[in-house]
C-alpha positions in Angstrom: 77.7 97.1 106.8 74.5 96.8 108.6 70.5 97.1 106.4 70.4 100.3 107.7 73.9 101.4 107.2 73.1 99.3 103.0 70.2 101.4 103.0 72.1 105.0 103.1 75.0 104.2 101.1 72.2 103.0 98.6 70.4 106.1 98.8 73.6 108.5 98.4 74.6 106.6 95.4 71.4 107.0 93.8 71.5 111.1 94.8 75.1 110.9 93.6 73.9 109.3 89.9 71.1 111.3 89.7 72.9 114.4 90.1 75.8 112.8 87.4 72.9 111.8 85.0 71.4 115.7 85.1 74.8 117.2 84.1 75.0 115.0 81.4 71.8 115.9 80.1 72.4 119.5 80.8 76.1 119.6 79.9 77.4 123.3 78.7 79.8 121.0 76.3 77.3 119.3 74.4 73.1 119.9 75.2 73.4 124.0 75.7 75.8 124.5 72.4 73.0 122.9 70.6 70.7 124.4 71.7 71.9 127.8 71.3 72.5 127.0 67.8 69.5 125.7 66.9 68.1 128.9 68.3 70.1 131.1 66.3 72.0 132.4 69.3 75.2 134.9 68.9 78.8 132.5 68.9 79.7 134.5 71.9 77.2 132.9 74.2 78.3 129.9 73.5 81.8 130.2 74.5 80.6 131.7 77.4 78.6 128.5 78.7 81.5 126.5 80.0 83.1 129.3 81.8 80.0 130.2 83.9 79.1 126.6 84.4 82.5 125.6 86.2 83.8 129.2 87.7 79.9 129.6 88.4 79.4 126.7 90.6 83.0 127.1 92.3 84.3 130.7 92.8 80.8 131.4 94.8 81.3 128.8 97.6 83.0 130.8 99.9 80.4 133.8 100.2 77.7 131.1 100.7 79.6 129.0 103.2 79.4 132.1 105.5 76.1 132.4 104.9 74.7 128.9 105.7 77.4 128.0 108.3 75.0 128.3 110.9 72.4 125.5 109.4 72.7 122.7 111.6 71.3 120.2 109.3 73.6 120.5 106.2 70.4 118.4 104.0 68.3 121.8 104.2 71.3 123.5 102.1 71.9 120.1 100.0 67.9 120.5 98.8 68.2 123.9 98.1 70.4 123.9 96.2 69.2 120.9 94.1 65.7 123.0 93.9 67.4 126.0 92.4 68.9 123.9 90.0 65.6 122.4 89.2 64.1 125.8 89.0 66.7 126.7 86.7 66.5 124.3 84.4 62.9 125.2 83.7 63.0 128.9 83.3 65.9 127.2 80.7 63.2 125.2 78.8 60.5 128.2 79.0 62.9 130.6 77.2 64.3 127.7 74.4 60.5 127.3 73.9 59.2 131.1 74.1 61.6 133.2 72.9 64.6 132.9 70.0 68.1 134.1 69.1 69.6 136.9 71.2 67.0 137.0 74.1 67.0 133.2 74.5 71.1 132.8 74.5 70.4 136.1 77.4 68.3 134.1 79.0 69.8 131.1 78.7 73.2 132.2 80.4 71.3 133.5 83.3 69.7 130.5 83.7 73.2 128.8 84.0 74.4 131.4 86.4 71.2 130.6 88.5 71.6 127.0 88.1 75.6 127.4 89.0 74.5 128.5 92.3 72.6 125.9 92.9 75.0 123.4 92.5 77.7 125.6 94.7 75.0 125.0 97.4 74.7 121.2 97.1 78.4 121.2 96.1 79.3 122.7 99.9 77.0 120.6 101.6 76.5 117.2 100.0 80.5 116.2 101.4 79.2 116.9 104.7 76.3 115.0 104.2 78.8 111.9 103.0 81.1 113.0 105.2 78.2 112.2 108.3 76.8 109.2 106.9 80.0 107.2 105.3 82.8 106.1 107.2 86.2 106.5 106.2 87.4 103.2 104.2 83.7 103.5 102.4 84.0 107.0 101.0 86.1 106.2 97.6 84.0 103.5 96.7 80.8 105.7 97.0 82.6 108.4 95.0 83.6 105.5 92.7 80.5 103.5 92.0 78.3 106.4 91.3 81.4 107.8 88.3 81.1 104.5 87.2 77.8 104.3 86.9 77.5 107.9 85.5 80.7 106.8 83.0 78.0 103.7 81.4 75.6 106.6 81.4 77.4 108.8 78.9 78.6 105.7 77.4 75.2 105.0 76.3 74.8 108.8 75.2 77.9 108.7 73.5 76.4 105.3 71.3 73.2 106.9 70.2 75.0 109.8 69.1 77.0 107.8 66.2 73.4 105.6 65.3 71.3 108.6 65.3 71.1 111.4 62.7 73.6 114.2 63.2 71.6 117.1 63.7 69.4 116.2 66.9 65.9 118.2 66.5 65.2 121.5 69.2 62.5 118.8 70.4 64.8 116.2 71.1 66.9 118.6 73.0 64.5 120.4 75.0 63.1 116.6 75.8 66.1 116.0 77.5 66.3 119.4 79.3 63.0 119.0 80.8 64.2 114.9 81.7 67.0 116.8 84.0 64.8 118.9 85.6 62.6 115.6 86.2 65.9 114.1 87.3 67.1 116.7 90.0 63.3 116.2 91.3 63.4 112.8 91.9 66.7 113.6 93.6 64.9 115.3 96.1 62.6 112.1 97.2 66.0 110.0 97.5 67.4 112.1 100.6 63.9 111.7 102.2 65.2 109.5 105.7 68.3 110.5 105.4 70.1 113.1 108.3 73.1 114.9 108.3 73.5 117.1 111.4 76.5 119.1 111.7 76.8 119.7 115.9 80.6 122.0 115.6 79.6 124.2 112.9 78.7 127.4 115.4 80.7 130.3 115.5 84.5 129.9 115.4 88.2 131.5 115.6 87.7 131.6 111.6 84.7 133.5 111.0 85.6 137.1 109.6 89.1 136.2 108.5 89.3 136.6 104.7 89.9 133.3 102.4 93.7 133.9 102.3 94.3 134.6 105.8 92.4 131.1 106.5 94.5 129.2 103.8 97.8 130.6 104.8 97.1 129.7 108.6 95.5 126.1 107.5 98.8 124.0 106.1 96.9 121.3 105.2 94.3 123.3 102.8 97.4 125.8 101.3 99.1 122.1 100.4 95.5 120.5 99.4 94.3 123.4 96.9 98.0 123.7 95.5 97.8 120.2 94.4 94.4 120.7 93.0 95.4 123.6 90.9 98.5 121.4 89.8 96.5 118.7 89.0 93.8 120.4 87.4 95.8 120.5 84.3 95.1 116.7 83.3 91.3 118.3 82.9 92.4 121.5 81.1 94.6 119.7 78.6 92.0 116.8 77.4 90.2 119.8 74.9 94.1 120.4 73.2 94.3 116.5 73.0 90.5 116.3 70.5 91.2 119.8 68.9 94.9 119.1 67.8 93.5 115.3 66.5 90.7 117.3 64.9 93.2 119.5 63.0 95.4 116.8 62.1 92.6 114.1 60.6 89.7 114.8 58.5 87.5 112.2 59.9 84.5 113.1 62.2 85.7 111.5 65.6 83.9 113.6 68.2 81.6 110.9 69.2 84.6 108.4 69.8 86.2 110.5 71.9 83.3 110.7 74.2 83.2 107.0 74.0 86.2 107.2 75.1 85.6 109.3 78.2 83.0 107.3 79.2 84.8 104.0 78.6 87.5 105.3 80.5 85.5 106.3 84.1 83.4 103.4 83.5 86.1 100.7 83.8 88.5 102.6 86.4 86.2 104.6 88.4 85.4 101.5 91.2 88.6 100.4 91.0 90.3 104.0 91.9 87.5 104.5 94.4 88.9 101.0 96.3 92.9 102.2 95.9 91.6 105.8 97.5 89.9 104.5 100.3 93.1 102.8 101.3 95.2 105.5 100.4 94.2 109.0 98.5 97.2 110.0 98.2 98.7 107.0 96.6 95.7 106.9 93.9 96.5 110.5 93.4 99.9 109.7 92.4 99.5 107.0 90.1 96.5 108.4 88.6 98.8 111.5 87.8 101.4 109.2 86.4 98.8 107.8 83.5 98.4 111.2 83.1 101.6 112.7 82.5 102.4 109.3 80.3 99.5 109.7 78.1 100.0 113.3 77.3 103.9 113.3 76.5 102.8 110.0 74.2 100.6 112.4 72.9 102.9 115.3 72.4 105.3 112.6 70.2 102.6 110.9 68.3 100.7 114.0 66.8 102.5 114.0 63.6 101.3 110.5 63.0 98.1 111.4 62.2 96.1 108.6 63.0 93.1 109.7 64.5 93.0 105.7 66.5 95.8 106.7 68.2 94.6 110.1 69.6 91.4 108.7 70.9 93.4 105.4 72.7 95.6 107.7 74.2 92.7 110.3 75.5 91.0 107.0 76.6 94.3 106.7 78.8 94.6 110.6 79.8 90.9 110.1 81.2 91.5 106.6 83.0 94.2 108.6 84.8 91.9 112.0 85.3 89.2 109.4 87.0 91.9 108.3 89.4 93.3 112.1 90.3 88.8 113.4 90.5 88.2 110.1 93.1 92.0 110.2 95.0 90.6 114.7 95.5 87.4 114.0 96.6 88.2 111.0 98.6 91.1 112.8 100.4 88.8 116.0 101.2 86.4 113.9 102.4 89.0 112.0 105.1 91.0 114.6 105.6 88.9 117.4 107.5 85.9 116.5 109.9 82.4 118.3 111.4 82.6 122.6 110.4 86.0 122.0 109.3 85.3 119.7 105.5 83.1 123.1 104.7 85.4 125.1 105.4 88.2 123.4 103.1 85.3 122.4 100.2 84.7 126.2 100.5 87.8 127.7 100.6 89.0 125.2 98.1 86.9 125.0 95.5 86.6 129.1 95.5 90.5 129.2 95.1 90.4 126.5 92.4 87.3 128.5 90.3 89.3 131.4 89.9 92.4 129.4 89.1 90.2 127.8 86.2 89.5 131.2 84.8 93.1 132.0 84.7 94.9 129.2 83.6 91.9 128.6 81.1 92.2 132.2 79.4 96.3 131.6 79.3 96.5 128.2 77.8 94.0 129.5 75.1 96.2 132.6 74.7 99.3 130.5 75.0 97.9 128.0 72.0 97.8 130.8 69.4 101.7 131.3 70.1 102.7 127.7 70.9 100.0 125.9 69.3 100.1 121.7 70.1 103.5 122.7 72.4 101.5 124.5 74.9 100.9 121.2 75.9 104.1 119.7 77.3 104.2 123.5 79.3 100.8 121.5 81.3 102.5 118.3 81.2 105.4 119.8 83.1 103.0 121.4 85.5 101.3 117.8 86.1 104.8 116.2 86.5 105.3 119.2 89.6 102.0 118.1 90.7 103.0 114.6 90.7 105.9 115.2 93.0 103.8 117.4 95.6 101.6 114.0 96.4 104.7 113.7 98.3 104.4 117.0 100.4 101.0 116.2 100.9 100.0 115.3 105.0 98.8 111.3 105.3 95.1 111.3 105.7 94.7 107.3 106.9 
């Protein structure tokens, strides 16, 4: 790699942590929920912040990829999107700060739709921009330096959370709102130099066709976003593994499991990024098979009630949930070129929002029936998912 060639992958990283380090601070799992509580905000907001934060940023991507397809230089999209996040983030802090209860968890959820938006933009665009600038064989360890790098970051959150008092102050927490806006900022000076020109993204045989009619004539996207939605399930089923250990053990061991999270991307995530760039599909597979280990472990072991035993084994669910997030992205990344990568991030991660929406309001749905046996129902579905690697087209 030449100093100039150094020089970009340096600067995409950075981007890459940056943008990792901002969702931390902003996280809808752990910042917004305390926040909204310390404002006196009604319960229902809160459940409502994950939803829009994932379906936000995903379901919208198609709509906007037929928008920008037309900008050339897919950096103009990349920085818009970060400054609407930015934006966002600080109308966020000006309603915390000016206004209380039901008008701040209002404002507040707008905010995250806004920000959600944002982050569909940069979301669409910043593969091309790695895409342009990374060669294949480079590309999973980019992906994989900057989750490991974001894994020590949460690590370090995780730690300060067990020293410090439990019930962070509405100071502390709109200090570290106003350090992500700061965050997605700097962001912006870090892709100063850099250029990613798309030259084939003009007007095509696809433009007009609905999303469905585009999947079912693109075999490699129908097999791609089947395997995603298949696979999705190791993320959907890490909640069941912390809430069943939470009703099964008296002890307080939310911050371990975040340790364990973080522990978990931290030690895999270059490692997984080095198997993908030699094969994605391979690290998808094995990654899966931690998976699918770790959660029928987990079915057996409940009744054991040892609360050591549930956060090992979600340290091992989330060593394999690194592998199947690096093998995805790594995979869409070498498997489409130019126009085309839009068009599958788009198409993809549109399908795959809505999916989330479903399959999140069953499995909830499913738990009040089934309770802790809803989750060999998603094992089995990771097991089919497993299999499909081997349907999936070679992309090396």
């Amino acid at each position: 790699m030449n100093l100039n060639k150094h020089k970009i992958f340096t600067q995409l990283i950075s981007i890459a942590t940056c943008g990792k380090l901002a969702d931390l601070l902003i996280s809808a799992k752990t910042t917004l929920p305390w926040l909204l509580a310390s404002l006196g905000a009604p319960i229902w907001i809160v459940s409502m912040l994950v939803p829009i934060r994932e379906s936000g940023s995903l379901i919208p991507q198609w709509p906007l990829k037929q928008k920008v397809r037309h900008i050339e230089n897919r950096l103009i999209i990349w920085r818009w999107g970060i400054a609407i996040q930015a934006c966002s983030i600080c109308f966020m802090l000006a309603s915390a700060i000016f206004t209380e209860a039901l008008l701040a968890g209002l404002l507040i959820l707008l905010c995250l739709l806004l920000l959600s938006l944002g982050r569909s933009l940069s979301s669409l665009s910043m593969k091309d921009v790695q895409g342009l600038n990374i060669k294949k064989g480079q590309r999973g360890q980019l992906v994989g330096i900057a989750s490991t790098m974001s894994g020590l970051l949460s690590l370090i959150t995780a730690g300060l959370m067990i020293i410090s008092p439990q019930d962070m102050s509405i100071k502390a927490i709109q200090l570290l709102i106003t350090f992500s806006a700061f965050i997605m900022f700097i962001s912006l000076i870090l892709s100063i130099g850099l250029i990613a020109n798309l030259t084939d993204n003009k007007k095509d045989s696809n433009d007009g066709k609905s999303i469905w009619k585009i999947i079912n004539q693109q075999a490699d996207l129908k097999q791609l976003i089947l395997s995603r939605c298949l696979l999705l399930h190791a993320a959907l089923i890490a909640p069941f593994f912390v809430s069943t250990s939470a009703t099964n053990n008296d002890f307080f061991q939310l911050p371990y499991f975040i340790i364990a999270n973080a522990l978990a991307s931290f030690l895999s995530s270059y490692s997984w990024g080095k198997m993908a760039d030699k094969s994605a599909i391979r690290t998808m597979f094995y990654a899966t098979l931690v998976c699918v280990s770790a959660s029928i472990m987990f079915y057996f072991v409940t009744a054991v009630n040892n609360w050591w035993v549930d956060v090992f084994l979600f340290f091992v669910l989330n060593l394999g949930y690194a592998g199947i997030r690096i093998g995805r992205k790594t995979y869409m990344l070498d498997i489409a070129q130019g126009s085309q990568r839009t068009l599958y991030v788009a198409a993809a991660n549109s399908v795959v929002g809505y999916v989330l929406l479903i399959l999140g309001g069953s499995y909830a749905l499913l738990y009040i029936v089934m309770g802790e046996h809803v989750i060999i129902v998603m094992t089995f579905f990771m097991a089919i998912g497993l299999i499909h690697t081997f349907k999936m087209k070679k992309e090396k």
